[in-house]
N, C-alpha and C positions, 0 to 999 in steps of 0.2 A: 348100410347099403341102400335101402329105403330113401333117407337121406340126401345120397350125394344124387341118387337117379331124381326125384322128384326136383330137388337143386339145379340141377344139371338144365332140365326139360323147363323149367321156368327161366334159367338163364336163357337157354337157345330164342324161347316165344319170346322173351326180352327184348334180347337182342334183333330179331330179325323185324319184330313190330318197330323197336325205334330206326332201327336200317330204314323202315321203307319213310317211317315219320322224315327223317334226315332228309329223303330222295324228294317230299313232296315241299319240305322247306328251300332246296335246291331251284328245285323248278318252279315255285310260284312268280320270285321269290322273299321267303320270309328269312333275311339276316338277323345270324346272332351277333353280340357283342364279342370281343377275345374273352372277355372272361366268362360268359354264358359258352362260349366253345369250347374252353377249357374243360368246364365243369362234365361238360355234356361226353368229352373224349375222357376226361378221367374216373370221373362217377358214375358213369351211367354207361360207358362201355368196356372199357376193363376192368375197371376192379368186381362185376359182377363175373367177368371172365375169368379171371383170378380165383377169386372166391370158389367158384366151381369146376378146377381143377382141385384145389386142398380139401375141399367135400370127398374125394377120392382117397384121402392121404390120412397119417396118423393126425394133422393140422388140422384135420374137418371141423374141430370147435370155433378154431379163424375164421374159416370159410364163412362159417356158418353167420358170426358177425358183421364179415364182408360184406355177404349178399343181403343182412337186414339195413345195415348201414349205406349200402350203395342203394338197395330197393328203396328205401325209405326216402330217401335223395333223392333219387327220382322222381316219387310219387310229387314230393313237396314242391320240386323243380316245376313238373308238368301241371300241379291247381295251382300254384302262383302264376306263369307263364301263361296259359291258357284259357283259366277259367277267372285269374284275380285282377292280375295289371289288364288294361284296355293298352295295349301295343299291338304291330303287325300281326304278334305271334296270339294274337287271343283269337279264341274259336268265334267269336262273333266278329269279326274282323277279317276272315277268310269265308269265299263263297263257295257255297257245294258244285259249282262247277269245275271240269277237267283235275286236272291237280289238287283243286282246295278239298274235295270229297276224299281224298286217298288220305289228305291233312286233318279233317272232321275227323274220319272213324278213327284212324290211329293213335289221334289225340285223347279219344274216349277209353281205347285198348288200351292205351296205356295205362291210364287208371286201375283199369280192371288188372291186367298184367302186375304191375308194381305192388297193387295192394294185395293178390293172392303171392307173391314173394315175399313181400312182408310176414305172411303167416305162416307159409313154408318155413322160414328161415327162424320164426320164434317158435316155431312147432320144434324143428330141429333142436335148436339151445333147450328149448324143456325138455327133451329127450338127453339130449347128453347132462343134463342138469340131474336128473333122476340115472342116468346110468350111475354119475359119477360115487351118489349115496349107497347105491347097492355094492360097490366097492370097498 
């Protein structure tokens, strides 16, 4: 139970941090490619959604995979993008004025965000990994 609620509550911060990341890429704006969009609609916004519905369910061990897999994608997604390649979408490349400031911090939250799901989500699987022995 534990689990799917902590899962769940890092999905949501997930979610609504890269929502507003999305909002300031919009309006600057910084274009992605089709397949940087794809990624960003398939990894990094459903399937963490996914994931934390089956944290709910007898499947919570999927889930639990989902969310490290999709977190973990993310995190990778966002220090390559941001902090690796020199493109529009690198945080030195965007100015902390209007828009670029809401693209700064979120780009940094995300970090923090993705990598405290990363340990949710292996914290999870070690717990289901030690229920499964006392069985």
């Amino acid at each position: 139970m534990k689990i799917a609620q902590y899962g769940t509550t890092i999905v949501v911060i997930h979610t609504l941090t890269n929502g507003l990341h999305g909002l300031a890429h919009v309006e600057i704006p910084v274009a992605l490619s089709l397949l940087q969009s794809s990624f960003v609609i398939f990894v990094i916004f459903l399937t963490p959604i996914v994931a934390a519905v089956l944290l709910w369910t007898q499947f919570y061990r999927l889930g639990s995979w989902l969310l490290l897999f999709s977190m973990a994608g993310s995190l990778l997604f966002a220090i390559y993008n941001h902090l690796i390649v020199i493109s529009p979408d690198h945080v030195s490349q965007v100015s902390f004025a209007g828009w670029g400031l809401l693209f700064q911090v979120t780009a940094i939250l995300i970090l923090i965000v993705d990598g405290l799901g990363c340990w949710i989500s292996g914290w999870a699987l070690k717990g289901t990994r030690q229920q499964q022995k006392v069985i």
